[in-house]
C-alpha beads as a LAMMPS data file, in Angstrom:
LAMMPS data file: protein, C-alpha beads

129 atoms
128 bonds

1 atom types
1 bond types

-500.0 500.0 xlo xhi
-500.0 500.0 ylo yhi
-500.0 500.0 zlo zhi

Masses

1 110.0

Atoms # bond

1 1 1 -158.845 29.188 -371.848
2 1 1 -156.572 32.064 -371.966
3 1 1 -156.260 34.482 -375.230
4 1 1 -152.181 33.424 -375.029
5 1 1 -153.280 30.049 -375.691
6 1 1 -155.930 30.907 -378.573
7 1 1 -153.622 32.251 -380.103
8 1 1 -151.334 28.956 -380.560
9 1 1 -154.394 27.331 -381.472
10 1 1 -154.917 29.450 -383.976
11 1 1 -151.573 29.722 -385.330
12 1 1 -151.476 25.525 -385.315
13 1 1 -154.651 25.472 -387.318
14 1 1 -153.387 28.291 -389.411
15 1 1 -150.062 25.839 -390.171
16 1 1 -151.976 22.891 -390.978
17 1 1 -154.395 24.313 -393.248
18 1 1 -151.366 26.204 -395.069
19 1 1 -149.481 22.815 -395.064
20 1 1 -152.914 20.855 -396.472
21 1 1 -152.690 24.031 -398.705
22 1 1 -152.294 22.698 -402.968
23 1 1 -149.862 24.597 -403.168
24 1 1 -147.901 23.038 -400.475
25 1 1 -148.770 19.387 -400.348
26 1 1 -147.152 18.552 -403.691
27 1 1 -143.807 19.295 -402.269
28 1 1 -144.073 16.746 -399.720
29 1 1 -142.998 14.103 -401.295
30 1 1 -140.010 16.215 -403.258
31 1 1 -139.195 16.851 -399.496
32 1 1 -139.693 13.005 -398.007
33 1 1 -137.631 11.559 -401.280
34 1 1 -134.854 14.865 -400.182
35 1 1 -134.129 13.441 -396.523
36 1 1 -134.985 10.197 -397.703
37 1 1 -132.254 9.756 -399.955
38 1 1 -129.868 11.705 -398.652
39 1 1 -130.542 9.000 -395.531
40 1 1 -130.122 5.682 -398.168
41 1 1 -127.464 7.803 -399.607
42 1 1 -125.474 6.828 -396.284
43 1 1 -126.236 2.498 -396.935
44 1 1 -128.939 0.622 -395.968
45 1 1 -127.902 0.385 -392.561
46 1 1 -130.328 0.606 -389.843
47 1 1 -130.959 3.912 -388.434
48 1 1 -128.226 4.949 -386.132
49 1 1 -127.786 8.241 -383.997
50 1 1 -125.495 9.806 -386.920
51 1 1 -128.389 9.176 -389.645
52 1 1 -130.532 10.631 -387.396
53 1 1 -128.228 13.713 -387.406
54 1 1 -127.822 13.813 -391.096
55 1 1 -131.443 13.559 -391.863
56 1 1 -131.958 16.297 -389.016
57 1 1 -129.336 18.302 -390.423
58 1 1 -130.754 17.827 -394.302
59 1 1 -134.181 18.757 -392.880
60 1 1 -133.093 22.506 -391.061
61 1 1 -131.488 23.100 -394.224
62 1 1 -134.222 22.313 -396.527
63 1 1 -136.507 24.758 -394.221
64 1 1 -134.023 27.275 -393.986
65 1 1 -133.420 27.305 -398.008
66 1 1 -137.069 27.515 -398.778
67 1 1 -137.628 30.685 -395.765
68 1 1 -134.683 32.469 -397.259
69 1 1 -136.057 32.053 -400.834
70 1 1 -139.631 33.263 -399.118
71 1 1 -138.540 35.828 -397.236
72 1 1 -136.608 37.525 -400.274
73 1 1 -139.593 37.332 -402.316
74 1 1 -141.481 39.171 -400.039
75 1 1 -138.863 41.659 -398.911
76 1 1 -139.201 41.923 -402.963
77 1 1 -142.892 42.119 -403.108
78 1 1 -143.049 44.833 -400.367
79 1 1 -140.470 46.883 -401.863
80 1 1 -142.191 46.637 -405.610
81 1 1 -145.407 47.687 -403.981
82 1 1 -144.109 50.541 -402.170
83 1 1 -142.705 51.754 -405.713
84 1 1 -146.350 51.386 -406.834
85 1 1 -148.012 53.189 -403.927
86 1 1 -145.866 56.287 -404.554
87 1 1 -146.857 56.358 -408.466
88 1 1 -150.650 54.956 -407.722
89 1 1 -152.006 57.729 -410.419
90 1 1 -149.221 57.453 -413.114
91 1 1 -149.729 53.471 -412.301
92 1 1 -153.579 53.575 -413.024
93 1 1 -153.344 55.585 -416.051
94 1 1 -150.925 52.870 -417.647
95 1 1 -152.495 50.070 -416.568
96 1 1 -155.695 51.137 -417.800
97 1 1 -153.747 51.819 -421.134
98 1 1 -152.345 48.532 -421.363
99 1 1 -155.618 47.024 -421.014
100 1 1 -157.358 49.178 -423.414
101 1 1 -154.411 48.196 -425.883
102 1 1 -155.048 44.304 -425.346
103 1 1 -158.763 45.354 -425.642
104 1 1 -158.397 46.733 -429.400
105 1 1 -156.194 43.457 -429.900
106 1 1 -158.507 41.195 -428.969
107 1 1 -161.529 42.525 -430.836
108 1 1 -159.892 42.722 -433.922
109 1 1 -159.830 46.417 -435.039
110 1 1 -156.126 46.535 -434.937
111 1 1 -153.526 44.326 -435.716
112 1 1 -150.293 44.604 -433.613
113 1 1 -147.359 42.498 -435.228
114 1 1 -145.523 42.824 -431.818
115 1 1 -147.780 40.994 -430.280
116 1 1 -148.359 38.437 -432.975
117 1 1 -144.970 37.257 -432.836
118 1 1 -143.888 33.634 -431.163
119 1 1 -140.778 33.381 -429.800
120 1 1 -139.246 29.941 -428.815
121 1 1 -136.146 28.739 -427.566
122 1 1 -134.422 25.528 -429.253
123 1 1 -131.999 24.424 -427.194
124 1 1 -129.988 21.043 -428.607
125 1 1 -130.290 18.100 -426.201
126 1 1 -127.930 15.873 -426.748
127 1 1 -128.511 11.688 -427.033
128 1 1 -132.064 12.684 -427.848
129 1 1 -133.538 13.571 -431.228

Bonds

1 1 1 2
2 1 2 3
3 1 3 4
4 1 4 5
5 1 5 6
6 1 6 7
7 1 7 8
8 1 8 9
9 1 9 10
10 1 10 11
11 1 11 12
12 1 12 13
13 1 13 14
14 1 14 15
15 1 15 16
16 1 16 17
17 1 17 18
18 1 18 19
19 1 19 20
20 1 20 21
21 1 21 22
22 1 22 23
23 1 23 24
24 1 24 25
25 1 25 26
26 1 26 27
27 1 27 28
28 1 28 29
29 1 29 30
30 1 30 31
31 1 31 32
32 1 32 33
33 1 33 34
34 1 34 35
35 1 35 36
36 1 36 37
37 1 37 38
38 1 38 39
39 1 39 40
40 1 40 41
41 1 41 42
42 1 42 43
43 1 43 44
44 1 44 45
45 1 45 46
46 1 46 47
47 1 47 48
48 1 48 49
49 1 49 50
50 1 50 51
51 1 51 52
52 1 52 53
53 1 53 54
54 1 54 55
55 1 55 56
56 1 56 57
57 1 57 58
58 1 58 59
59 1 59 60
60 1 60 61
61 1 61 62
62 1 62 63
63 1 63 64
64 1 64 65
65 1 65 66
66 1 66 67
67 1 67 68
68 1 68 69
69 1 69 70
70 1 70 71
71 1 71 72
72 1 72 73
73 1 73 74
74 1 74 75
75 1 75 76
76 1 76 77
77 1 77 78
78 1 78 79
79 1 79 80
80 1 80 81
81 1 81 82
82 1 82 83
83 1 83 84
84 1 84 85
85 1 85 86
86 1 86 87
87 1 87 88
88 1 88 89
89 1 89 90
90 1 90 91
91 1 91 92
92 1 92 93
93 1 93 94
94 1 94 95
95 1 95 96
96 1 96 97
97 1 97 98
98 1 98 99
99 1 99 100
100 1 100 101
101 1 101 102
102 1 102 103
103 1 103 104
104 1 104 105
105 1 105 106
106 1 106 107
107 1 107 108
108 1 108 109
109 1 109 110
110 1 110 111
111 1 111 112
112 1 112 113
113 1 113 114
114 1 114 115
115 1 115 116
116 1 116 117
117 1 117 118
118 1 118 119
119 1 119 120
120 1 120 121
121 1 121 122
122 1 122 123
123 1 123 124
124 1 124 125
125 1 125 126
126 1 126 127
127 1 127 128
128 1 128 129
């Protein structure tokens, strides 16, 4: 076996277990009903060549919606972290205040109204009650 063809093995493996994944899976059917309808959306005709299409078409831009949404967040994630890598120190020292802050909190020895407080949005929905 050559290493060019490990390496697709690998990367299959790598796909399924990411696609078995729990945070995958449950989109599956979100994804099935997607093409799904949009297929029934069309009649209840038997499959032709153009439903085909449509569903192939719905499909590429399902996947391309959910690796531009991906790729932003980690563009975003990279760009956040190299923000943090150039401030490590003054990072440390107030994350380590934070925590001691929520440490004081939770034991009790000080009270902080600011973090007492509960905040909830009541939005009106009409027809229900």
């Amino acid at each position: 076996m050559e290493i060019a063809s490990i390496g697709i093995w690998a990367a299959l493996a790598a796909g399924a277990v990411s696609f078995l994944s729990p945070c995958v899976l449950p989109l599956v059917p979100g994804y099935v009903s997607y093409i799904a309808g949009g297929a029934a959306a069309a009649g209840d005709q038997p499959a032709t060549a153009s439903s085909r299409l449509n569903a192939l078409l719905m499909s590429a831009w399902f996947v391309l919606g959910f690796s531009t949404v991906f790729v932003l967040l980690g563009a975003g994630a990279s760009a956040l972290s190299r923000v943090l890598l150039a401030y490590r120190y003054e990072a440390g020292i107030l994350g380590g205040a934070i925590i001691f802050i929520f440490g004081i909190f939770t034991t009790g020895l000080m009270r902080f109204a600011w973090l007492e407080r509960e905040l909830r949005l009541h939005v009106p929905i009409e027809g229900g009650r």
